[in-house]
C-alpha positions as CSV (number, residue, x, y, z in Angstrom):
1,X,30.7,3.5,9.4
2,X,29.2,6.0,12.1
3,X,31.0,6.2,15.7
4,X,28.5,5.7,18.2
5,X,30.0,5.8,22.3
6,X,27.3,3.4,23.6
7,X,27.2,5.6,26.6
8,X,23.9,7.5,27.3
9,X,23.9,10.6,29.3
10,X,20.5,12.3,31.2
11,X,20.3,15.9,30.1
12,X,22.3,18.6,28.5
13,X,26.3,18.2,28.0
14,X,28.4,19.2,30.8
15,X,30.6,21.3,28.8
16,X,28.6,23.0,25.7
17,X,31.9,24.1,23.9
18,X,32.4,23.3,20.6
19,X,28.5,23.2,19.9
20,X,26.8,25.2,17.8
21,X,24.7,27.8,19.5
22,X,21.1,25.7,17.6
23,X,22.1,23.1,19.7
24,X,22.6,24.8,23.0
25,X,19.3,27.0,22.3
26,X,17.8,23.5,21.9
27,X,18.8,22.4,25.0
28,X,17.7,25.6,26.8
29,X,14.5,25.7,26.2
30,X,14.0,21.9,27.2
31,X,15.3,22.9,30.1
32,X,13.2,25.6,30.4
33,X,9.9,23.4,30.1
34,X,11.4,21.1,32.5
35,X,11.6,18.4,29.8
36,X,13.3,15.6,30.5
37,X,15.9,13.7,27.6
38,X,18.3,10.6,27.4
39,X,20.9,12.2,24.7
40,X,23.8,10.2,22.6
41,X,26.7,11.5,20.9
42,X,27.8,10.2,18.2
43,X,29.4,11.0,14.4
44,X,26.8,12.5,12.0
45,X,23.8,10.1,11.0
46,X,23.0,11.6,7.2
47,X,21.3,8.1,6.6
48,X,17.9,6.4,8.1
49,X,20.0,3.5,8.1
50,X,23.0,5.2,10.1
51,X,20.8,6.1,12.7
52,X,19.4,2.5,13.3
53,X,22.1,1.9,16.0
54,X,21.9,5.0,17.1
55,X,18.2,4.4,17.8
56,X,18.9,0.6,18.7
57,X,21.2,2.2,21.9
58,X,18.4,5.0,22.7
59,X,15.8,2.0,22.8
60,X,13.2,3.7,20.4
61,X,11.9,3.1,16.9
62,X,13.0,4.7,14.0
63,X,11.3,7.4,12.9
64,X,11.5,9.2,9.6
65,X,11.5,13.3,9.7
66,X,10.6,14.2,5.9
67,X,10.4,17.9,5.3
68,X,8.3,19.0,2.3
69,X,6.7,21.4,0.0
70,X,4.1,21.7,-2.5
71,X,4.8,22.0,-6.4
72,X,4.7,26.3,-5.8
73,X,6.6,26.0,-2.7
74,X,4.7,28.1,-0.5
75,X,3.5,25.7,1.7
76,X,5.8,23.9,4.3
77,X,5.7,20.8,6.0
78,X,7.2,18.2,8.4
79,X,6.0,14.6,8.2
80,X,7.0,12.5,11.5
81,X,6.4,8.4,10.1
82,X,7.7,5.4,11.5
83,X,10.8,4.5,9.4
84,X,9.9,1.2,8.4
85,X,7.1,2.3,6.5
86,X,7.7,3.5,2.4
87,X,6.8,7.1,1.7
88,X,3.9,7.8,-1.0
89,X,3.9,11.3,-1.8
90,X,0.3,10.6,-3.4
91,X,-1.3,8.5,-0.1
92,X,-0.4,12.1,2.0
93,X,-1.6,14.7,-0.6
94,X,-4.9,13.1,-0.3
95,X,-4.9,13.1,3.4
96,X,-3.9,16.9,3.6
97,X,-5.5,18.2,0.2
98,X,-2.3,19.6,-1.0
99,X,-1.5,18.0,-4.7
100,X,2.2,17.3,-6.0
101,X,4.3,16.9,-2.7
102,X,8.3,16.9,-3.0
103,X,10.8,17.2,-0.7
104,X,12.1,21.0,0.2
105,X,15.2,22.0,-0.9
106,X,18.2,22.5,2.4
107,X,17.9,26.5,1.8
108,X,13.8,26.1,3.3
109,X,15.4,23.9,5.9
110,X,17.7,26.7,6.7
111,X,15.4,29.6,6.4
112,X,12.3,27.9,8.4
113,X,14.0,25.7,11.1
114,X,17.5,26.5,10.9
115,X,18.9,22.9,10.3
116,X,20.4,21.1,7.2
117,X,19.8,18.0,5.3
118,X,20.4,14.8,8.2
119,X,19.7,17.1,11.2
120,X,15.8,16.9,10.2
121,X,13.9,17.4,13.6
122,X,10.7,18.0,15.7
123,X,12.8,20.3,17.7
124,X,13.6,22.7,14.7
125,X,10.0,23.9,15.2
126,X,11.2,26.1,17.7
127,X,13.0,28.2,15.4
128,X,9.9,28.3,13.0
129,X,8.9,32.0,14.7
130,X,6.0,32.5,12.3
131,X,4.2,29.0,11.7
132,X,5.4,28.6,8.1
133,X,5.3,24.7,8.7
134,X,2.4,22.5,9.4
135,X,3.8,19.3,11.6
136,X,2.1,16.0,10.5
137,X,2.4,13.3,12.3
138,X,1.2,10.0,11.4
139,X,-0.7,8.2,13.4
140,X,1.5,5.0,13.8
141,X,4.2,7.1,15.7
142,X,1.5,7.7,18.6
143,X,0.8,4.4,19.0
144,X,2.1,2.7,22.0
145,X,5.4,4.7,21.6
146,X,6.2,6.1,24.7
147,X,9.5,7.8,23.5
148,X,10.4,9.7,20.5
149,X,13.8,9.6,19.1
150,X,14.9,13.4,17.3
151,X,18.0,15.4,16.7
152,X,18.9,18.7,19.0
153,X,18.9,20.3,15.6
154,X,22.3,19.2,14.9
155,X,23.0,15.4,13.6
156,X,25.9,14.7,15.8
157,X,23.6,13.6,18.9
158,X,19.9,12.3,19.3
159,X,17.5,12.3,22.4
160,X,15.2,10.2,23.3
161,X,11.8,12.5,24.8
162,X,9.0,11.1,25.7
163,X,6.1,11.5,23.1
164,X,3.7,13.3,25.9
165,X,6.3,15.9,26.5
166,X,6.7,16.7,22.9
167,X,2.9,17.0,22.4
168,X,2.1,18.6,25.4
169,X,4.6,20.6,26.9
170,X,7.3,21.3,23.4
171,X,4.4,22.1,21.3
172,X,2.2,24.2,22.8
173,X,5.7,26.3,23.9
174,X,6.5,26.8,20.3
175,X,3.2,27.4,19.3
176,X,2.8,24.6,16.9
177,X,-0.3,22.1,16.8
178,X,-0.2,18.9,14.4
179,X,-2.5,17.2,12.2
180,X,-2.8,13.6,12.1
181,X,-2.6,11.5,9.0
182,X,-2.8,7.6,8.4
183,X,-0.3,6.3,5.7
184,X,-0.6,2.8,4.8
185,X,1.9,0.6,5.6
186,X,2.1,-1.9,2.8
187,X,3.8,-4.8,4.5
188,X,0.9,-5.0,6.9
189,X,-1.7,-5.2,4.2
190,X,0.4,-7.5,2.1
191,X,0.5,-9.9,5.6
192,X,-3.3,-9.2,5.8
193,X,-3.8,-10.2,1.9
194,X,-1.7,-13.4,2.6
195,X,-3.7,-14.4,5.6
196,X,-7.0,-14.0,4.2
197,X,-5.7,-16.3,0.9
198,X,-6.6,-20.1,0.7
């Protein structure tokens, strides 16, 4: 069972000792684009299901941060997708033209966006200097989601940003843009199936 201190705080700690110098860069440079953050600190969340509370406290939606590669592994990529929704590796190839999609191994994690496995993040783009991976971000996380839940590069705390700020502001500062995919979300078309049955 994770530790979660239901207690959330505006901004950057007070007192950065003891945190890994990823995480303090992290909070620079959000300070630097004058972004503003809700953060909670808490135990590490390795688990989409350990960071339901987490998320439940922050007032957001999960959200699933997948980081993959093709079968020659010289293409990079982070998928953002909403966390209730099952991940297809074959409904995204499609979408993006790039056959036999796994997920990268924690030494590209380490090489492209300094982080490790659990600490997968929007923010490690920042420490992706020379664009070796493509953000994709599907379009259900846009949708009427004001705020966006996503580690400061370190699984021990989360933020909550808002989505705008991320798009327009983070982005465009660590010269990233994003293409947007559609995954299907098969609860929805099973609902849709039962509806439309006799």
């Amino acid at each position: 069972m994770c530790r979660l201190t239901p207690t959330l705080f505006s901004g950057r700690p007070a007192d950065c000792s003891g945190r890994l110098e990823k995480e303090i860069r992290t909070y620079d440079l959000l300070d630097q684009l004058h972004i503003p953050y809700q953060r909670l600190d808490h135990d590490a969340l390795p688990t989409m299901e350990a960071c339901h509370e987490a998320d439940r406290i922050l007032g957001i939606e999960v959200c699933k941060n997948l980081f993959l590669t093709n079968a020659q592994k010289t293409k990079f990529y982070l998928l953002l997708m909403p966390g209730a929704k099952k991940f297809r590796t074959k409904d995204l190839s499609r979408q993006i033209n790039s056959a036999r999609l796994s997920f990268a191994g924690p030494e590209y994690m380490e090489k492209f966006l300094d982080i490790t496995p659990g600490s997968v993040s929007i923010l490690g783009l920042m420490n992706d200097k020379e664009n070796q991976v493509k953000l994709l971000i599907d379009q259900d996380v846009l949708n009427g989601h004001p705020y966006i839940g996503c580690h400061p590069c370190i699984n021990t705390s989360s933020l909550r940003i808002k989505t705008s700020d991320i798009l327009e502001r983070f982005l465009p500062a660590v010269r990233h843009d994003y293409v947007l995919v559609n995954l299907p979300d098969e609860e929805a078309e099973a609902g849709i199936v039962e509806e439309a049955a006799p």
